[in-house]
N, C-alpha and C positions, 0 to 999 in steps of 0.2 A: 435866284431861281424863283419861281414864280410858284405859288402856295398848290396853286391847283392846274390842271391840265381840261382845259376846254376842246372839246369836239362836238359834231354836230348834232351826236348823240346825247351828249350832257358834258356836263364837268364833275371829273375825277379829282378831288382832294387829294395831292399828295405832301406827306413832309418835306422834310430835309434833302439832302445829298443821302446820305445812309439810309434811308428808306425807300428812296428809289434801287440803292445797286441793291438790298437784299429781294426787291421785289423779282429783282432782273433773276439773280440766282435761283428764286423756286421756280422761277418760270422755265429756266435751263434744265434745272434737273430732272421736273416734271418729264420733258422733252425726250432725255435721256433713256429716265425708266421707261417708255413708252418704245424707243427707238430697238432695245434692247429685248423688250418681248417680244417682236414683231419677226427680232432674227431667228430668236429659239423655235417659233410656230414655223415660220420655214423651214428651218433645218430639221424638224419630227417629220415634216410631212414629205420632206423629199427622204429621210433615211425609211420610211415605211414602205414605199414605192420601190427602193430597190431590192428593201427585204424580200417584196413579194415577189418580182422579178429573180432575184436569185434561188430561192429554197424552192425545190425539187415538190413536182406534184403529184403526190397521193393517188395510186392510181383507185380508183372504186373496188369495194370488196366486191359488184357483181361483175365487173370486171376481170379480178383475177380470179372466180370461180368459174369464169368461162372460157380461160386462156388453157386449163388442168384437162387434158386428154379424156376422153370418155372410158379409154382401157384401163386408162392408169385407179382411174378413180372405182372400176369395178374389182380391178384387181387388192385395192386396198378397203374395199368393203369385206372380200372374199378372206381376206388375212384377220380381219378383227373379229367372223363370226367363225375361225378355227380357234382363233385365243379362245375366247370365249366356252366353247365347249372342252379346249384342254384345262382351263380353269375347273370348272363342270363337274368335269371325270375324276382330275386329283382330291375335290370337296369330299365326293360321295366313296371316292375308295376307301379301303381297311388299310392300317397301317399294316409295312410286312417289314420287324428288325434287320440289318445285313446281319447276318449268321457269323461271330466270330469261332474260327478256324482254333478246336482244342487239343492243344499238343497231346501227342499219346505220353501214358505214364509212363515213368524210366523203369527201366527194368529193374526187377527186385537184387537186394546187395545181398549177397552171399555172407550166410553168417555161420558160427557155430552156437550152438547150446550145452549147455551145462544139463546134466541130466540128473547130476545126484551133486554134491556140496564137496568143498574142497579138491576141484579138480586144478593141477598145479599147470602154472603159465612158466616156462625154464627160455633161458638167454640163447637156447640153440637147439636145431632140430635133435633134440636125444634125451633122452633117463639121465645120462651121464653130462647133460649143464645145469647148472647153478639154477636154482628156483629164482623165480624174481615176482612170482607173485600169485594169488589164487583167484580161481570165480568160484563166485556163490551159486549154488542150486536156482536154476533157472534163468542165469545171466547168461547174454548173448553180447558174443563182440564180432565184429565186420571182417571177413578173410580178405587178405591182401594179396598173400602170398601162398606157396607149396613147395614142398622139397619134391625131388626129382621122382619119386613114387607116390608121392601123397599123403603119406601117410601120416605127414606136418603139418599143421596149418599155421601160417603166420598170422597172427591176428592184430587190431587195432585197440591196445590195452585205452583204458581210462586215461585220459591225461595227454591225449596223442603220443604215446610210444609204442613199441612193436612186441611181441614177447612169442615164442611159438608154445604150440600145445599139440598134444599125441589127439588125431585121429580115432584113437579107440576108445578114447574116456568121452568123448565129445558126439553130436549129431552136428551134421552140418546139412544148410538147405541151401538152395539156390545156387546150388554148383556148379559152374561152365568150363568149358573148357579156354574162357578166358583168361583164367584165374592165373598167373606169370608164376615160373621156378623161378625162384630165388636161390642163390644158393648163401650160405652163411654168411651175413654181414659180420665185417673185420670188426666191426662197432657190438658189436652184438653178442658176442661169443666167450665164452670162458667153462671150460670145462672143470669140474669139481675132482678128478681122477689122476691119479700120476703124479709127472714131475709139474708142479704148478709153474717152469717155465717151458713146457714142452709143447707145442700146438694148441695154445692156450691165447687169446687177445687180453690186452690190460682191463677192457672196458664189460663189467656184467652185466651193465645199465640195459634196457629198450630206447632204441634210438627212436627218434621221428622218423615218418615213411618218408621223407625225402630225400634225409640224409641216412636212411638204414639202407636204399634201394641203390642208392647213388657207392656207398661204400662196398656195394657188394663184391663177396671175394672169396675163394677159398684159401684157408689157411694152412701152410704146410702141417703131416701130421706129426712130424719129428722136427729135429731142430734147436734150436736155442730159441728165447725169448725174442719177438717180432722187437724194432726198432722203436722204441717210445716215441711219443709226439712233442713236438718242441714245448718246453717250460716242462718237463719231466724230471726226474733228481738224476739224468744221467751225467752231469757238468763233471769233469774233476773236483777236484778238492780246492786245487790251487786257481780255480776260475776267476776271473775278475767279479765281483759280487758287491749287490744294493743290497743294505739294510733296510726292513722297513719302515723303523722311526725317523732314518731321514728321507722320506718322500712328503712332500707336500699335503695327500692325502691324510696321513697319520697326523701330520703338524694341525692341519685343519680341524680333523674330526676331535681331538684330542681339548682344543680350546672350549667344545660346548660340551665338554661330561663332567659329570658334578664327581664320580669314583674315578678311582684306576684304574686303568686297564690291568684285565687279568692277563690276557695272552689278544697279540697279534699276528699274522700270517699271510705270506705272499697266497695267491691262486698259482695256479701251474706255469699259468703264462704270463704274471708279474703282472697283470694288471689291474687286478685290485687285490683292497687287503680286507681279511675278516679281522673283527675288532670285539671282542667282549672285557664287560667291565661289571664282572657279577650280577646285574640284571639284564642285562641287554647286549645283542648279539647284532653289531652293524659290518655292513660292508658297504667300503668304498672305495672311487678308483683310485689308482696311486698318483694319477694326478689333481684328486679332491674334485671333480669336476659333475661324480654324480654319488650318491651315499643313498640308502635304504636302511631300515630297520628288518631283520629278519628276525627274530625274537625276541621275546619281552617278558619279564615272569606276571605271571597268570595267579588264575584259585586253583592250578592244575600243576605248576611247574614254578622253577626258580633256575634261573641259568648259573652254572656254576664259571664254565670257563675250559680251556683247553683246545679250542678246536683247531681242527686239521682238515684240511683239503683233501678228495679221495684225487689219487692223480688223473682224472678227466672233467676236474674241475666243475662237476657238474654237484659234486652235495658237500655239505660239511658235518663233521661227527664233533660233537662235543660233550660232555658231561654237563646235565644236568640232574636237579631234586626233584623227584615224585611227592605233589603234598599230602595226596589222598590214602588212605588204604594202604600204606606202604611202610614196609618198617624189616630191613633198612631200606632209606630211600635213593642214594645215589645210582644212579642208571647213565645208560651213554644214549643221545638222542642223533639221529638222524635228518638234517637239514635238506631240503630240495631246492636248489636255489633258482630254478624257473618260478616256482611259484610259493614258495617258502613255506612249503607244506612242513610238516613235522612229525616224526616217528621215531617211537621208543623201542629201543631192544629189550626184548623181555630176559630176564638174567635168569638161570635158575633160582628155583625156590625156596627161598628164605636166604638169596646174595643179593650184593650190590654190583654194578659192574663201572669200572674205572678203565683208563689209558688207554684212550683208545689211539690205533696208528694202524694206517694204510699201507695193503701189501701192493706191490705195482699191480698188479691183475686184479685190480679194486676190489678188495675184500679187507673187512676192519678185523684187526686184532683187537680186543679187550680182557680185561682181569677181571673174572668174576672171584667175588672174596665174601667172607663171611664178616670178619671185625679186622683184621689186615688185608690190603694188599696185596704186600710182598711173601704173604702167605697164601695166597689164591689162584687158581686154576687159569688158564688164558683159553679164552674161549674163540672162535674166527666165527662170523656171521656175515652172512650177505646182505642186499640190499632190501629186501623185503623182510627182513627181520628174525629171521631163522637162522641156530646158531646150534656151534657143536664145539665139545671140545676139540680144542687145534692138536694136530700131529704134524711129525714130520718136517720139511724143511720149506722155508719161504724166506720170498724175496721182499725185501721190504719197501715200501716207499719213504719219502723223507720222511723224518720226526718231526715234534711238535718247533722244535728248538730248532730246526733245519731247516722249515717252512720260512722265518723271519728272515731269511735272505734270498735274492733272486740274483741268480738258478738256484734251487734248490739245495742245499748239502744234501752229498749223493746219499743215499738209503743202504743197506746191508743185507746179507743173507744170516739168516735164522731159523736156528733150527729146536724144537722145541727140546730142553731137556740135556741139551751140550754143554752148557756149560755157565756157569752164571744163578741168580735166580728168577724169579718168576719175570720179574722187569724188567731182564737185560734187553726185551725187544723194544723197550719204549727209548731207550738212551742210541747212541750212535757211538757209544764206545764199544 
């Protein structure tokens, strides 16, 4: 091949064989990139052309402000310049609150007042039932109830129980003739007079208005003793009967006291047991499932032990020590077991009082004694703590010893002064 390439233009020098084919290649390429821009610049200017061909034309804003109705457009001036002035008006006005709507007061509750001190609240419309408690000079409680003349007022004691009072020691205001007859609730009654099983209920307590109004009843005025309520000591002798050291409850409570128990005892309806262990006074249920402390010694007291259920299962009496001011100090205390209030029976004057045991018509027997016992007086107190020497004849509820089984060992009749000594009403023989 020939060094150089002559034309009529000149001559080109060129190499070898490999320098001509790479000359040939740039020249190709060159070719190439050239061919290839020339597609892409077509192919922009035809995709712009159809763009503009297919997207929708814009119609002119004076346009569509001259397509808009001349009414429509006045009509929508006329709406913007009422806004406008209802704005305007709400700026410049006074606030005015809505007026909430105030319930009229309830009408005033009917009450009585206490006009002079120690006027006594008794378990049933009369002189002739059981006290169960007193108001102080100027204390007011809420009438609930009346007996068929009026001359009763059932009232709404302290503590929500019910107790009635004489009309005549009392002022009462607010008197309607809304005010409902009652007639004696069966819960609520016990007369202090006669045969203590004669037209007489077990319970001397103040029941709650619900369950006092709901019991309401008259009770026959003759008769034998009304029908005891189940878990009463009326079981035989020969009854099928649970111990209370083998329930669960006793096992339970029994593993966390550091003493012994002094004395344990079923409730009426066997479902729980009181437990004291010389300071302290529990109860728990017979199946251990719930337990409380109801007393505990104090700078005021020291639990001795003994207690008894009254048979409505509502308190427990047991003996304890007076630390203060007292000499001798044994006394029998009174348990409430709604709210484990506490109250002392005051013993006569310069005694002690021991053994105490429930008659069925809830009333506590106890021994007031000087330095014996079995040489001491048996006195009967009610619930409020007011006490006389016992006479005459009564029905007993279980003993202390008779309580630790369920049903009860039945209770006895006693009479004071028949026969035995002072004690024979605390045993079951």
């Amino acid at each position: 091949m020939h060094p150089f390439w002559q034309t009529k233009l000149g001559r080109l020098v060129m190499g070898g064989c490999g320098a001509q084919i790479g000359l040939f290649l740039s020249f190709s390429g060159v070719a190439l990139l050239l061919l290839f821009c020339g597609i892409c610049v077509v192919a922009n200017v035809v995709s712009l052309g159809l763009s503009q061909e297919l997207a929708p034309s814009a119609p002119d804003a004076s346009v569509r402000a001259s397509e808009v109705p001349a009414d429509i457009a006045l009509l929508q001036q006329r709406v913007d310049l009422l806004t406008g002035k209802v704005i305007a008006i709400r700026a410049n006005a006074p606030y005015v609150p809505t007026p909430t709507p105030i319930p009229p007061p309830p009408p005033p509750r009917p009450i009585v007042l206490a006009s002079e001190g120690g006027v006594n609240l008794r378990s049933g419309p009369g002189d002739n039932y059981f006290k169960v408690g007193r108001m102080a000079k100027g204390e007011s409680m809420e009438i609930v109830g009346r007996n068929n003349d009026s001359s009763w007022w059932l009232v709404a004691a302290p503590g929500g129980s019910l107790a009635w009072v004489s009309g005549q020691v009392v002022r009462s205001y607010n008197v309607t003739g809304n005010i409902p007859v009652v007639t004696i609730p069966g819960l609520l009654v016990q007369s202090n007079s006669g045969n203590p099983g004669v037209g007489t209920s077990r319970l001397p307590v103040p029941t709650p208005l619900a369950v006092g109004l709901a019991a309401a009843t008259i009770l026959p005025a003759t008769g034998s003793l009304p029908a005891l309520p189940a878990g009463t000591p009326t079981a035989v002798s020969s009854a099928s009967r649970r111990f209370v050291q083998d329930t669960l409850g006793y096992k339970q409570l029994i593993r966390r006291l550091l003493l012994p128990t002094v004395s344990e005892s079923f409730s009426p309806d066997g479902a729980q047991i009181a437990i004291t262990e010389k300071i302290t006074l529990y109860t728990i249920s017979a199946d251990g499932t719930n337990s409380r402390v109801l007393l505990e010694d104090d700078d005021q007291i020291d639990v001795v032990g003994g207690a008894v259920w009254s048979p409505d299962g509502l308190y427990l009496a047991l003996v304890v020590n007076r630390l203060q001011n007292c000499d001798p100090c044994p006394t029998v205390g009174l348990v409430r077991l709604a709210d484990g209030g506490l109250t002392l029976l005051d013993p006569p004057p310069n005694s002690a009082l021991d053994w105490p045991r429930w008659t069925q018509d809830g009333r506590l027997l106890v021994t007031s004694y000087l330095t014996d016992p079995t040489q001491g007086v048996v006195y009967v107190y009610d619930i409020s703590g007011q006490g006389r020497a016992a006479t005459g004849s009564f029905l007993l509820s279980s003993s202390h010893d008779g309580q630790k089984w369920f049903p009860w060992q039945p209770g006895k009749s006693w009479q004071v002064g028949a026969s035995g000594g002072v004690d024979d009403y605390y045993g079951d023989e």
